[in-house]
C-alpha positions in Angstrom: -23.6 41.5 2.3 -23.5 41.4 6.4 -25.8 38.7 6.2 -24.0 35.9 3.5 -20.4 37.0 5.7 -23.1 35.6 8.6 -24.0 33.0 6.9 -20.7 31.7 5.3 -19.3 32.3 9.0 -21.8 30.1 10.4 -22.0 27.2 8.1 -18.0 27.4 8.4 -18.4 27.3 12.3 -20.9 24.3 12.3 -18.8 21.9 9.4 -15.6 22.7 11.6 -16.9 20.6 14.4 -18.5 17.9 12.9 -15.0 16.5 11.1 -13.6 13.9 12.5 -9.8 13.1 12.9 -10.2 10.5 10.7 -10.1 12.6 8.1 -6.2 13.4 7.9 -5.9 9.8 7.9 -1.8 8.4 9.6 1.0 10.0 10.3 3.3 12.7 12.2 1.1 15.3 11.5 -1.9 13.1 12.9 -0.2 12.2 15.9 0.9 16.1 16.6 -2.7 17.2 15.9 -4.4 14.5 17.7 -8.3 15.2 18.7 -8.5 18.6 16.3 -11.7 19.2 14.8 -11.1 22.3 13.2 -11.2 22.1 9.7 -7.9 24.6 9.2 -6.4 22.1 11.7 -7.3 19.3 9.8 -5.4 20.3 6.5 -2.1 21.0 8.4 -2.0 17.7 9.5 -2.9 16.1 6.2 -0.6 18.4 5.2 2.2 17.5 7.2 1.4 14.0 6.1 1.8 14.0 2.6 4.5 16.4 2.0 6.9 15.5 4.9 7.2 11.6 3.3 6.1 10.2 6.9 3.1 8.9 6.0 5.0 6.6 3.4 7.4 5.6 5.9 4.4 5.2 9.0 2.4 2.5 6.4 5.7 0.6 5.6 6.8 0.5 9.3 3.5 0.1 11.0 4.7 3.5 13.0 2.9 7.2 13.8 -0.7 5.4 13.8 0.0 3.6 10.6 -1.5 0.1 9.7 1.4 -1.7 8.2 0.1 -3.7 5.7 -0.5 -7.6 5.8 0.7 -8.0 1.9 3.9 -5.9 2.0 6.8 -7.5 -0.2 9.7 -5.3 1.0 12.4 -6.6 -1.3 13.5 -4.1 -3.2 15.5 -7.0 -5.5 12.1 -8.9 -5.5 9.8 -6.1 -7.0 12.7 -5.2 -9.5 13.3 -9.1 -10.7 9.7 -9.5 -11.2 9.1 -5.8 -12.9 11.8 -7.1 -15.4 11.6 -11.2 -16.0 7.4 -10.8 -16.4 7.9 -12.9 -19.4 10.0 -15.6 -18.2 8.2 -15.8 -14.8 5.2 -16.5 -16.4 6.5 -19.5 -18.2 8.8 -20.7 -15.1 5.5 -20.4 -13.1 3.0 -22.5 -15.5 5.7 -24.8 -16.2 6.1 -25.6 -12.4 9.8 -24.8 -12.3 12.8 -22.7 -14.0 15.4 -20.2 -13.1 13.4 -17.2 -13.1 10.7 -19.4 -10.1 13.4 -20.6 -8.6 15.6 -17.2 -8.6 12.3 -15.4 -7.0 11.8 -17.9 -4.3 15.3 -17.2 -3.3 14.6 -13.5 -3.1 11.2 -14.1 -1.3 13.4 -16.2 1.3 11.1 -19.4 0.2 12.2 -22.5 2.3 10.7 -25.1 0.3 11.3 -24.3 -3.0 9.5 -26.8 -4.4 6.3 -26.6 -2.6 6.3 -23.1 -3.8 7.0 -23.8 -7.3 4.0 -26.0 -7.5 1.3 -23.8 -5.3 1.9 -21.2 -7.7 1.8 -23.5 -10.3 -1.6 -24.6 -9.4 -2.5 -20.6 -8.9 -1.4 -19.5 -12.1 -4.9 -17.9 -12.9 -4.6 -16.3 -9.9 -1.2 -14.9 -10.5 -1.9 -13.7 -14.1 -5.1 -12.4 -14.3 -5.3 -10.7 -17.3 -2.6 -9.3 -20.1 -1.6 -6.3 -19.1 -1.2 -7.2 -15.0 1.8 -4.7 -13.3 4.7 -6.8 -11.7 3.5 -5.2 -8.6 0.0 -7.2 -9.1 1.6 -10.1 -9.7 3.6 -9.8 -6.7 0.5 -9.0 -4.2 -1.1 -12.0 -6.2 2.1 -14.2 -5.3 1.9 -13.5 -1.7 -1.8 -13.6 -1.0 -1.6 -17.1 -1.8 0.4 -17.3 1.9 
């Protein structure tokens, strides 16, 4: 028994240090807990992360060691028009134009309207790749196009 407590004791000793911070991935409990290798300290800051909601808000903001990222719609109007005008969009968008294109460039903040209208237009495969695509892929589909 003394001996698999050594054991256990041991293996736990030798893991602890060889985890890297990485590991808890971004966030206030990362930036608190900065350089800890233990593994105990490890899951407290993961921890903290995902149940104190800061890591949601660090990746939107770009904040507490967070990557913001580069295809980020935050439109809150733009994700809900999309999530219910699927249909509709889909048609305005291989037509070239319509109310429901035009109505989403306006939400996007789309200078030329037009120009938009007809790269997306020229996308369409890109936009609508498959039956069952989420408004929220069709959204990151619309603005990786740039």
């Amino acid at each position: 028994m003394k001996k698999a407590l050594l054991i256990i004791a041991t293996t736990a000793l030798l893991t602890t240090t060889s985890f890297a911070n990485e590991n808890t991935g971004c966030g206030l409990g990362s930036q608190i807990l900065k350089n800890q290798d233990s593994v105990m300290m490890q899951v407290f800051a993961a921890t903290t992360n995902g149940t104190s909601g800061n890591q949601t808000f660090g990746i939107t903001s770009g904040t507490s060691g967070c990557a913001k990222p580069s295809k980020l719609v935050f439109n809150d109007k733009a994700n809900r028009f999309v999530a219910e005008n699927m249909d509709s969009l889909a048609l305005d968008i291989s037509n070239g134009q319509g109310e429901s294109l035009n109505t989403l460039a306006t939400l996007l903040n789309v200078k030329n309207k037009e120009l938009f209208a007809s790269k997306l237009q020229a996308n369409f495969d890109k936009i609508y790749t498959s039956p069952d695509i989420t408004s929220a892929k069709v959204i990151d589909n619309i603005i990786s196009l740039g």
